[in-house]
PDB file of N, CA, C and O in Angstrom:
ATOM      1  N   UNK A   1      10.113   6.440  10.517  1.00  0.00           N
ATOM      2  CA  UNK A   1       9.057   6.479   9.529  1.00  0.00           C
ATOM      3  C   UNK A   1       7.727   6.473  10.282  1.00  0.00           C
ATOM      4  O   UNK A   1       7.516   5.665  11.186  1.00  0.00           O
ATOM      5  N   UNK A   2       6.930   7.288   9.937  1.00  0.00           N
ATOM      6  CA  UNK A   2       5.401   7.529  10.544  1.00  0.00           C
ATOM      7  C   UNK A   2       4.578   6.186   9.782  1.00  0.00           C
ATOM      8  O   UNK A   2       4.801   5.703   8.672  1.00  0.00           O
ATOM      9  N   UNK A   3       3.717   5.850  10.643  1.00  0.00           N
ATOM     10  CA  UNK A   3       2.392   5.328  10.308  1.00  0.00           C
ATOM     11  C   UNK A   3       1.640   5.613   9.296  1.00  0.00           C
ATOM     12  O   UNK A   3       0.973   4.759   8.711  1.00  0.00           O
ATOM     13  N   UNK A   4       1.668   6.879   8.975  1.00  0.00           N
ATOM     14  CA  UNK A   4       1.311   7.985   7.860  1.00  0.00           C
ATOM     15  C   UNK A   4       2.084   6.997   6.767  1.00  0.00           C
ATOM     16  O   UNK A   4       1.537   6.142   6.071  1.00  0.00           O
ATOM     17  N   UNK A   5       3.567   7.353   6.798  1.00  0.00           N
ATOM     18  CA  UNK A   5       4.550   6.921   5.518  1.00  0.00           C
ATOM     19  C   UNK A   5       4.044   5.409   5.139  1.00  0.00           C
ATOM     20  O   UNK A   5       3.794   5.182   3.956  1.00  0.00           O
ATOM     21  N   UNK A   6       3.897   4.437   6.049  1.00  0.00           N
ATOM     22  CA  UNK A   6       3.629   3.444   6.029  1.00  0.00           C
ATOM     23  C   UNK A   6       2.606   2.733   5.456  1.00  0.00           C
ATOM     24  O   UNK A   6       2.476   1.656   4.874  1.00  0.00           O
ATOM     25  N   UNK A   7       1.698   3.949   5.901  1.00  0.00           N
ATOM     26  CA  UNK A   7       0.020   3.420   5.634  1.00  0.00           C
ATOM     27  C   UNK A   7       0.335   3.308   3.905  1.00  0.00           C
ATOM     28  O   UNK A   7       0.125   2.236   3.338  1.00  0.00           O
ATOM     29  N   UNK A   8       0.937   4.700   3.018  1.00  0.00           N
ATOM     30  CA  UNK A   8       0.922   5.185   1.971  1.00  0.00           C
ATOM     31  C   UNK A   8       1.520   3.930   1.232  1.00  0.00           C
ATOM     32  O   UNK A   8       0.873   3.221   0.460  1.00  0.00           O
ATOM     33  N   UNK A   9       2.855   3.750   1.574  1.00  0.00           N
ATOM     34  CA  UNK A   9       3.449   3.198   1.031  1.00  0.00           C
ATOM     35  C   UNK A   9       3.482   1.404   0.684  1.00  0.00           C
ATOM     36  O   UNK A   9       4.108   0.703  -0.111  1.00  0.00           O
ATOM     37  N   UNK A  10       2.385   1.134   1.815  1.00  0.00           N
ATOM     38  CA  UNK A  10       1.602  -0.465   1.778  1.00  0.00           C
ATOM     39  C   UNK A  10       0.922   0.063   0.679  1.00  0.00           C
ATOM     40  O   UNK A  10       1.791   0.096  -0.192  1.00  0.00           O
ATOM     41  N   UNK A  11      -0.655   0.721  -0.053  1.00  0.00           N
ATOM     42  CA  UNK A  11      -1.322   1.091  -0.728  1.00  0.00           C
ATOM     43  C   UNK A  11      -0.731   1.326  -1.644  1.00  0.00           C
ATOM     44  O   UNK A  11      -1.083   0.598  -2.572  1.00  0.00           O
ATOM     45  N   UNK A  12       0.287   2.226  -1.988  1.00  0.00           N
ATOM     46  CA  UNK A  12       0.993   2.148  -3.637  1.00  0.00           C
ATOM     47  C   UNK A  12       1.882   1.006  -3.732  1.00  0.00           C
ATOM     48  O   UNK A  12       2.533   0.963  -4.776  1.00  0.00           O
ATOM     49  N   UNK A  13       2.105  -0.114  -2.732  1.00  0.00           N
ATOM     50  CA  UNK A  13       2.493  -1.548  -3.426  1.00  0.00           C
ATOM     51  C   UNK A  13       1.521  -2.024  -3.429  1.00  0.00           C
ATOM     52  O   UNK A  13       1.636  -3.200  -3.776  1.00  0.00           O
ATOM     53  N   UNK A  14       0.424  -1.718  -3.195  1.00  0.00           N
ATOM     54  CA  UNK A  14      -0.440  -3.108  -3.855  1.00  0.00           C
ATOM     55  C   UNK A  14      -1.101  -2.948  -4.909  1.00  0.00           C
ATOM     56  O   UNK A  14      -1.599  -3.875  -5.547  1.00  0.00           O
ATOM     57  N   UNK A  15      -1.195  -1.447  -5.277  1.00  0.00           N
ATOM     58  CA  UNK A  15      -1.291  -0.982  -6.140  1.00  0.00           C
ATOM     59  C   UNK A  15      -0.764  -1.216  -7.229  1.00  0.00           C
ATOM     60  O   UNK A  15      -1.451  -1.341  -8.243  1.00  0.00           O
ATOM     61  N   UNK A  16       0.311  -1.302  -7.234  1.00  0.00           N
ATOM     62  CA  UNK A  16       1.546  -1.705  -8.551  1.00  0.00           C
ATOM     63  C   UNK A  16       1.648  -3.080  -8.246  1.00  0.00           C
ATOM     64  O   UNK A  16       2.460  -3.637  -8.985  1.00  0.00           O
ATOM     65  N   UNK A  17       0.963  -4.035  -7.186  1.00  0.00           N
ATOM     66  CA  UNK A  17       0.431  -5.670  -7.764  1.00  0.00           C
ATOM     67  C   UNK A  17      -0.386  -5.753  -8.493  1.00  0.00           C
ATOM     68  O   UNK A  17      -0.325  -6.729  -9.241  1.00  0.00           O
ATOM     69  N   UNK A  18      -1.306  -4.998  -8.622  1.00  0.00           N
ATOM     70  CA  UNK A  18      -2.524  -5.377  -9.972  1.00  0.00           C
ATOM     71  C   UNK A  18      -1.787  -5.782 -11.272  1.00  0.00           C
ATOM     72  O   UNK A  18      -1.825  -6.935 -11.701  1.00  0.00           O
ATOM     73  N   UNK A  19      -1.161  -4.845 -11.835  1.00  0.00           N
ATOM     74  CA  UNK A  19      -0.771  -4.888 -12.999  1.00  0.00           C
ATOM     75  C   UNK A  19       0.005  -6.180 -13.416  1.00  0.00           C
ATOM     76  O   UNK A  19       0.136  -6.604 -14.564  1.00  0.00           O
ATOM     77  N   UNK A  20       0.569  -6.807 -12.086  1.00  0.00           N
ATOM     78  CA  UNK A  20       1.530  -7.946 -12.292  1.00  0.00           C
ATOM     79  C   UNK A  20       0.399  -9.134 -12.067  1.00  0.00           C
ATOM     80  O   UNK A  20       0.623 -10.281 -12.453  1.00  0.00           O
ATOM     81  N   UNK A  21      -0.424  -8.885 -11.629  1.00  0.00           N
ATOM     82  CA  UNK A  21      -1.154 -10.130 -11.426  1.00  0.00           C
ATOM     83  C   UNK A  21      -2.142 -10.100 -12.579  1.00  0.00           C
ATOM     84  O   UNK A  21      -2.564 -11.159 -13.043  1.00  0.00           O
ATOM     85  N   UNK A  22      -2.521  -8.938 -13.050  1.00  0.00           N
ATOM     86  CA  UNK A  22      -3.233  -9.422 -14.706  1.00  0.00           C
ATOM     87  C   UNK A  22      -2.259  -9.921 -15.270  1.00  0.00           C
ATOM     88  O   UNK A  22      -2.307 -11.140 -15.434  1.00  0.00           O
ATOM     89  N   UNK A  23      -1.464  -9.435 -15.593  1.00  0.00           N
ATOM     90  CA  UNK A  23      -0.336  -9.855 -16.618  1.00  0.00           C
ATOM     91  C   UNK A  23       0.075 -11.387 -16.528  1.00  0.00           C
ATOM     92  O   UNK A  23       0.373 -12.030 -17.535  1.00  0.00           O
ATOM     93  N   UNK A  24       0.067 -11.933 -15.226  1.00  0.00           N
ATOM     94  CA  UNK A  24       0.246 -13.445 -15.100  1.00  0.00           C
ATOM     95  C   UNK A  24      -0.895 -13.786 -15.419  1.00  0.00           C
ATOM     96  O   UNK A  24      -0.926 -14.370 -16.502  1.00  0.00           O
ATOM     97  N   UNK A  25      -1.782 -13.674 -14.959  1.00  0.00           N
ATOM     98  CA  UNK A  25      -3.125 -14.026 -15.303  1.00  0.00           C
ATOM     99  C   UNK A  25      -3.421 -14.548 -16.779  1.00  0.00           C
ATOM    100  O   UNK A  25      -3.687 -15.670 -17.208  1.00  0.00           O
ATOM    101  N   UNK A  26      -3.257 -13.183 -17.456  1.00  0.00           N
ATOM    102  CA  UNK A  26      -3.555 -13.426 -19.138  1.00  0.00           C
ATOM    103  C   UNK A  26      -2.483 -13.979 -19.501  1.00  0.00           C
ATOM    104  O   UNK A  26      -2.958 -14.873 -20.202  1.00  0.00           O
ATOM    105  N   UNK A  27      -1.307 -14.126 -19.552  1.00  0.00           N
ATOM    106  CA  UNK A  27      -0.225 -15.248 -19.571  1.00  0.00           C
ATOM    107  C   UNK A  27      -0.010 -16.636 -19.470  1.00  0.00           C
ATOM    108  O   UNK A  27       0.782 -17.286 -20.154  1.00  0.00           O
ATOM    109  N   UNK A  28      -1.261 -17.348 -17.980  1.00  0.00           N
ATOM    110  CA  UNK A  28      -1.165 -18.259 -17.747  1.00  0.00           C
ATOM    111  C   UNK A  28       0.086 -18.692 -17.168  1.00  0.00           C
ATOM    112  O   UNK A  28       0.728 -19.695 -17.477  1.00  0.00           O
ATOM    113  N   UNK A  29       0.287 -18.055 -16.527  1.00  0.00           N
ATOM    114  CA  UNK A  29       1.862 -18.089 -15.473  1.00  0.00           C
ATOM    115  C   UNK A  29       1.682 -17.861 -14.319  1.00  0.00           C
ATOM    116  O   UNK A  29       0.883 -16.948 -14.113  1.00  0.00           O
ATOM    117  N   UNK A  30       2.372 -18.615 -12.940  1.00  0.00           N
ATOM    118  CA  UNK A  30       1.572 -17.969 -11.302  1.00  0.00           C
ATOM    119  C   UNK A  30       2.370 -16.487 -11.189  1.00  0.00           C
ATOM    120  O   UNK A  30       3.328 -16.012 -11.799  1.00  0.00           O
ATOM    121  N   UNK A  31       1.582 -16.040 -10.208  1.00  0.00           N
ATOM    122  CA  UNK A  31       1.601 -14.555  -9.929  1.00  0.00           C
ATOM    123  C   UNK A  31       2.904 -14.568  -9.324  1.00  0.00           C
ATOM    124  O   UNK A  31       2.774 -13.968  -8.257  1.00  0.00           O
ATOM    125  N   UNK A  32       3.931 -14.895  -9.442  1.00  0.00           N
ATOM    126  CA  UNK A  32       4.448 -14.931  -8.053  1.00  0.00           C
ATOM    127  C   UNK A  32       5.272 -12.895  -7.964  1.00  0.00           C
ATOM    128  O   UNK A  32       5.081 -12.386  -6.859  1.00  0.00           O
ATOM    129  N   UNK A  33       5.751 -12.315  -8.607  1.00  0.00           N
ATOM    130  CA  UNK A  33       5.825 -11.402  -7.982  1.00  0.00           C
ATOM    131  C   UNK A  33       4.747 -10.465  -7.638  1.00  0.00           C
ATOM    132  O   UNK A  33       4.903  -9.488  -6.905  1.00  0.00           O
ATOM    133  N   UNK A  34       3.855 -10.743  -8.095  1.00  0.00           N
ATOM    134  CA  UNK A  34       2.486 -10.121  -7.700  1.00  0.00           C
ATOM    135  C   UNK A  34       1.757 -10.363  -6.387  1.00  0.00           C
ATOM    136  O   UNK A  34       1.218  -9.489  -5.708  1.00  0.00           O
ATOM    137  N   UNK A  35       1.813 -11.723  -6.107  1.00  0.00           N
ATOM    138  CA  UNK A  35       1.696 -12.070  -4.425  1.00  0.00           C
ATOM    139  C   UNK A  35       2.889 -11.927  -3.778  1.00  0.00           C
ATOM    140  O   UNK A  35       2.864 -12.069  -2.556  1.00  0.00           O
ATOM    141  N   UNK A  36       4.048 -11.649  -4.371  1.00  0.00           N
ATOM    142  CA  UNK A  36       4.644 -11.196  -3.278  1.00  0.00           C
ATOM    143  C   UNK A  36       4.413  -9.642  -2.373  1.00  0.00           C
ATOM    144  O   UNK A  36       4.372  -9.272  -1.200  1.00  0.00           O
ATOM    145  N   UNK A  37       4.305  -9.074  -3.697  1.00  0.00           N
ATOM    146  CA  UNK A  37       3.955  -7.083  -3.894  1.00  0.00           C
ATOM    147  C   UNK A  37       2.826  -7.138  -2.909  1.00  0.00           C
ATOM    148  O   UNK A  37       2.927  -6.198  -2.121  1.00  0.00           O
ATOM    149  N   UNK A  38       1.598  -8.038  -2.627  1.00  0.00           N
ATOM    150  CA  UNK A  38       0.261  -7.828  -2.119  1.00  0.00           C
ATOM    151  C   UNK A  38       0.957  -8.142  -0.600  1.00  0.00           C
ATOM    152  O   UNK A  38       0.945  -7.487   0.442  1.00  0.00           O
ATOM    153  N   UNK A  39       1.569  -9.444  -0.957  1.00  0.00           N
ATOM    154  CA  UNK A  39       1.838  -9.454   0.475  1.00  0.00           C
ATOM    155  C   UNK A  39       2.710  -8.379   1.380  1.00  0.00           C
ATOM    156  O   UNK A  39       2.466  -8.007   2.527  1.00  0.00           O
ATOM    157  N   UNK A  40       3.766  -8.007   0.540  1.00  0.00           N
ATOM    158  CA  UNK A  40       4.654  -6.846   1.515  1.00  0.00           C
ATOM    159  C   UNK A  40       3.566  -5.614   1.932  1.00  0.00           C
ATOM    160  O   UNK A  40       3.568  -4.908   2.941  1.00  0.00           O
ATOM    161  N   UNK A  41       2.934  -5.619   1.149  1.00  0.00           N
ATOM    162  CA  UNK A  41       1.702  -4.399   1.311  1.00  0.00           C
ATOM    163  C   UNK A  41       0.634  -4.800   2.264  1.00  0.00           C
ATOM    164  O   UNK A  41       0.220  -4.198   3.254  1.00  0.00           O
ATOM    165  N   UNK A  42       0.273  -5.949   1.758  1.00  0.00           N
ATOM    166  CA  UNK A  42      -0.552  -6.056   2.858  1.00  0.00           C
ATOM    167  C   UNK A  42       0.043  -6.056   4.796  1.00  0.00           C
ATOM    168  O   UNK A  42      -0.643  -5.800   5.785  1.00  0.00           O
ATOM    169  N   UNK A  43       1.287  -6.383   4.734  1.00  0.00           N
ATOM    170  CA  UNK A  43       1.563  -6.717   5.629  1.00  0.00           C
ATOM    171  C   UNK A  43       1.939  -4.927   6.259  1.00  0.00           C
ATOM    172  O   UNK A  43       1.770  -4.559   7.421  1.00  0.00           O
ATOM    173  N   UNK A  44       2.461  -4.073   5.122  1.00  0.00           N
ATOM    174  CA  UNK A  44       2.562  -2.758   5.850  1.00  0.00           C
ATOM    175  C   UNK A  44       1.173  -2.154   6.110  1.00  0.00           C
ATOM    176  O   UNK A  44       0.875  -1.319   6.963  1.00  0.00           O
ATOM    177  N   UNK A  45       0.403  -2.736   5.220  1.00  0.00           N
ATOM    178  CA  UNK A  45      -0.662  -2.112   5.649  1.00  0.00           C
ATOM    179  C   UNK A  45      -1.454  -2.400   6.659  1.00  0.00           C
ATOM    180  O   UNK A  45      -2.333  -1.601   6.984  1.00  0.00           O
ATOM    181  N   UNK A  46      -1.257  -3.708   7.386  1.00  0.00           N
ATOM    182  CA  UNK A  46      -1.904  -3.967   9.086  1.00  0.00           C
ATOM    183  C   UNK A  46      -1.070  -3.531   9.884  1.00  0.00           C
ATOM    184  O   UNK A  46      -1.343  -3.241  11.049  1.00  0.00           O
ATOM    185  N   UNK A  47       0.048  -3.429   9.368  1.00  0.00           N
ATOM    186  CA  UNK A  47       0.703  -3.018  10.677  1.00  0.00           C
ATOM    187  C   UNK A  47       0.896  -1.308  10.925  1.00  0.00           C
ATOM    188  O   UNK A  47       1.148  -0.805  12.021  1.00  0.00           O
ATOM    189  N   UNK A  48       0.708  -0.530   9.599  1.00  0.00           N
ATOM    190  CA  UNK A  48       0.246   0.816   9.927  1.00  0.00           C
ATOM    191  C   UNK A  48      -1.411   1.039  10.631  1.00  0.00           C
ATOM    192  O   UNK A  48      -1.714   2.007  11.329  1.00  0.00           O
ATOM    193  N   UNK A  49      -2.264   0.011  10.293  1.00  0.00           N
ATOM    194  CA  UNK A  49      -3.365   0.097  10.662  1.00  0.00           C
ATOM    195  C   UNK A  49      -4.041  -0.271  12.405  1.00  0.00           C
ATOM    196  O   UNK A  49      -5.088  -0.009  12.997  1.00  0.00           O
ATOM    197  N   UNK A  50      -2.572  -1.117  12.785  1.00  0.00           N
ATOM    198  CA  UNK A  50      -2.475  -1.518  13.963  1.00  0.00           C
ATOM    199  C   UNK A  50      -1.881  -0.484  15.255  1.00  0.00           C
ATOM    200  O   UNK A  50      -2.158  -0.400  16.451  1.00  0.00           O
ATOM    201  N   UNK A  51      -0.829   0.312  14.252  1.00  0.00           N
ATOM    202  CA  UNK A  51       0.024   0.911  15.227  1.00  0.00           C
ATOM    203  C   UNK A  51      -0.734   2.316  15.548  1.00  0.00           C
ATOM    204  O   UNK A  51      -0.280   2.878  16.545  1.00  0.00           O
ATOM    205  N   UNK A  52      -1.641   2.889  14.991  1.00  0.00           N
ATOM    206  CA  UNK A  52      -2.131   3.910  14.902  1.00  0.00           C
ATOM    207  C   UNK A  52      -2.975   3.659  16.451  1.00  0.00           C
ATOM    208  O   UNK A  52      -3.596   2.597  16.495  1.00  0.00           O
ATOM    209  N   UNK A  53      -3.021   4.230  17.265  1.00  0.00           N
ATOM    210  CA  UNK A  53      -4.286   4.128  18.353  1.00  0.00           C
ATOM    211  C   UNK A  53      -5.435   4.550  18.170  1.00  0.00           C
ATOM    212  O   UNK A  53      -6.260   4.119  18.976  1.00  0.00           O
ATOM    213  N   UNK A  54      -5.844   5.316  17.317  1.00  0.00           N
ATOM    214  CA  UNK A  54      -7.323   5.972  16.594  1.00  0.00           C
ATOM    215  C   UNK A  54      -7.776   5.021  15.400  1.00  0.00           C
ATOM    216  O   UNK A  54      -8.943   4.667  15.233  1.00  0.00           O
ATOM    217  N   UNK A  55      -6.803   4.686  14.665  1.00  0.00           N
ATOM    218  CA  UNK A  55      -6.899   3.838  13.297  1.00  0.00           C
ATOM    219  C   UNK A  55      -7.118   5.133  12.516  1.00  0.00           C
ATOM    220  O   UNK A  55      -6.790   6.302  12.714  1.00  0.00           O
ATOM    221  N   UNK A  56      -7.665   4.618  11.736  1.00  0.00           N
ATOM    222  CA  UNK A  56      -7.851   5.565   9.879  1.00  0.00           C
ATOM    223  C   UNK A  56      -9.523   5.616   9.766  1.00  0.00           C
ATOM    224  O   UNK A  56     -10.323   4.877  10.338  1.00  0.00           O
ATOM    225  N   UNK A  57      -9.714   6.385   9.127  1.00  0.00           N
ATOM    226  CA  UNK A  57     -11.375   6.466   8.751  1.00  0.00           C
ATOM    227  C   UNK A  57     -10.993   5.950   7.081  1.00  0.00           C
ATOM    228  O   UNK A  57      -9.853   5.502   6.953  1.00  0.00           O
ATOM    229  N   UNK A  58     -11.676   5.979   6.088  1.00  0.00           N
ATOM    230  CA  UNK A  58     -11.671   5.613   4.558  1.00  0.00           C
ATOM    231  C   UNK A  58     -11.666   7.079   4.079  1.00  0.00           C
ATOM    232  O   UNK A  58     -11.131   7.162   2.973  1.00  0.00           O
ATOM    233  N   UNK A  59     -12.036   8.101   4.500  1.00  0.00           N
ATOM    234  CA  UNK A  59     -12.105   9.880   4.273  1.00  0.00           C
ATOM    235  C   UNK A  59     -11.172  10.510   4.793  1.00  0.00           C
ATOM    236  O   UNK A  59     -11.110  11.737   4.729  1.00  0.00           O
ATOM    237  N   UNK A  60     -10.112   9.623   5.517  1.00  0.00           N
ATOM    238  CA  UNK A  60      -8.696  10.664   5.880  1.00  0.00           C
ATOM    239  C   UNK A  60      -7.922   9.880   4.856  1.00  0.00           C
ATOM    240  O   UNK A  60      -6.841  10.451   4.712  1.00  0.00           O
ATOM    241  N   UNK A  61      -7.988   9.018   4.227  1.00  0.00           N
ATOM    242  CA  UNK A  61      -6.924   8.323   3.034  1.00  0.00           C
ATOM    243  C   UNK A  61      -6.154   9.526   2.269  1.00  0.00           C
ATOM    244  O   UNK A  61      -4.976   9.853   2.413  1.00  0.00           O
ATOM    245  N   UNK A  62      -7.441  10.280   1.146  1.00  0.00           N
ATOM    246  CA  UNK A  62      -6.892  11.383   0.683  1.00  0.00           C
ATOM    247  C   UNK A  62      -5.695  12.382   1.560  1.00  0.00           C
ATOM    248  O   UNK A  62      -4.520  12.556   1.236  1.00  0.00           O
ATOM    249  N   UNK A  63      -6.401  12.932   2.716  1.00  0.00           N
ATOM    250  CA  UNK A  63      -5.676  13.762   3.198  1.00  0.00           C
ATOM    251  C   UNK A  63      -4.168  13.376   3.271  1.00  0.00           C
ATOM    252  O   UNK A  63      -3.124  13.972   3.004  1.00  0.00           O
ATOM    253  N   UNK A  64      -4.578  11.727   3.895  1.00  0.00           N
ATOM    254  CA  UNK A  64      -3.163  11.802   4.616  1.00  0.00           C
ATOM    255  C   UNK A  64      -1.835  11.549   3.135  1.00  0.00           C
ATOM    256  O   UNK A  64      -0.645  11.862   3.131  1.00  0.00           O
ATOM    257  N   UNK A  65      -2.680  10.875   2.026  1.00  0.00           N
ATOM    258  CA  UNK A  65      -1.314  10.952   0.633  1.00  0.00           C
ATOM    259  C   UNK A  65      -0.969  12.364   0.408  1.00  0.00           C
ATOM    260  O   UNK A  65       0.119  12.771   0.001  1.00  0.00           O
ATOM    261  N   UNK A  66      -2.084  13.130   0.738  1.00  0.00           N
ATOM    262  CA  UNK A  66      -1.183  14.394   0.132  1.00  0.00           C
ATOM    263  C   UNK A  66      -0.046  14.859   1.133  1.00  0.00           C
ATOM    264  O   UNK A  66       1.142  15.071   0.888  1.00  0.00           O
ATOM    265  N   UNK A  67      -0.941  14.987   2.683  1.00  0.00           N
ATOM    266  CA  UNK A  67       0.597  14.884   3.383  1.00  0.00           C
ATOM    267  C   UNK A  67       1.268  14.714   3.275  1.00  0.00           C
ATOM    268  O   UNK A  67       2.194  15.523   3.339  1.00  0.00           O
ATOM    269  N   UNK A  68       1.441  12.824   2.870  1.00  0.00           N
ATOM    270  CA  UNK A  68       3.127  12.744   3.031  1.00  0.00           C
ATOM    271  C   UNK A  68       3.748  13.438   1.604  1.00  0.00           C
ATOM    272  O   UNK A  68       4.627  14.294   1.508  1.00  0.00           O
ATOM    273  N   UNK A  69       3.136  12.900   0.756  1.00  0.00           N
ATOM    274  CA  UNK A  69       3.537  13.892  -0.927  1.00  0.00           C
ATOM    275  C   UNK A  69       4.389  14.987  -0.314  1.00  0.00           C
ATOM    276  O   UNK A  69       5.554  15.228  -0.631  1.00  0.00           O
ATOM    277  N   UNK A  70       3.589  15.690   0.703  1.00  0.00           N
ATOM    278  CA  UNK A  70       3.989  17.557   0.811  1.00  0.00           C
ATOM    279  C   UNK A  70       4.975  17.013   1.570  1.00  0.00           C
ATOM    280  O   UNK A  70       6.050  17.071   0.971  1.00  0.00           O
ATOM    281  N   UNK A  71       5.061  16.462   2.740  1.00  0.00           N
ATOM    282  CA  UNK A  71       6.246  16.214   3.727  1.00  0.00           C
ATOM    283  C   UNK A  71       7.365  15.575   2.902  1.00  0.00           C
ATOM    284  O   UNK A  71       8.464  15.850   3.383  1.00  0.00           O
ATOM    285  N   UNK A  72       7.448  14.512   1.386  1.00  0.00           N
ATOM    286  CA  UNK A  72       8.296  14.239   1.269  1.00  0.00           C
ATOM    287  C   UNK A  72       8.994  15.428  -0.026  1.00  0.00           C
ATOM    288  O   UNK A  72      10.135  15.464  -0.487  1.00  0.00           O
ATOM    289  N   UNK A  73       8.184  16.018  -0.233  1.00  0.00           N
ATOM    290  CA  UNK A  73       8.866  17.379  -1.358  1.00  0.00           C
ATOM    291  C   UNK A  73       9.141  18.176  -0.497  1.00  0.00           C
ATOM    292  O   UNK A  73      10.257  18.504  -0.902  1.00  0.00           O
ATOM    293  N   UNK A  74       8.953  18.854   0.555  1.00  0.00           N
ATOM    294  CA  UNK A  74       9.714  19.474   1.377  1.00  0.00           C
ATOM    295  C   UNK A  74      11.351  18.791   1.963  1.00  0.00           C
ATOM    296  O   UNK A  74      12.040  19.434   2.755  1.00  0.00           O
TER     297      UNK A  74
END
């Protein structure tokens, strides 16, 4: 798995933590699968951010989701 796959795939889990952590929120219940979701993400996401030797700019983000998108429909 690329750095690429990695980077993506930290960002759409933490992504799909929001929703769980309002939802506890307005509930009044702890987050807990919601900090878990941030954490697995967060954690792919330093370590794609680490392994890279250039790192990421905030303006290659786009590029690189569509990449993998295209690399994983191929």
């Amino acid at each position: 798995m690329s750095n690429d796959q990695i980077l993506v795939i930290g960002i759409i889990i933490c992504a799909l933590a929001i929703p769980s952590l309002l939802a506890a929120y307005s509930e009044s219940r702890p987050p807990r699968a919601g900090a878990i979701m941030v954490l697995i993400g967060g954690v792919l996401l330093v370590f794609a951010l680490t392994q890279k030797p250039t790192g990421y700019r905030f303006d290659e983000i786009p590029h690189i989701f569509v990449q993998v998108i295209a690399d994983v429909i191929r």
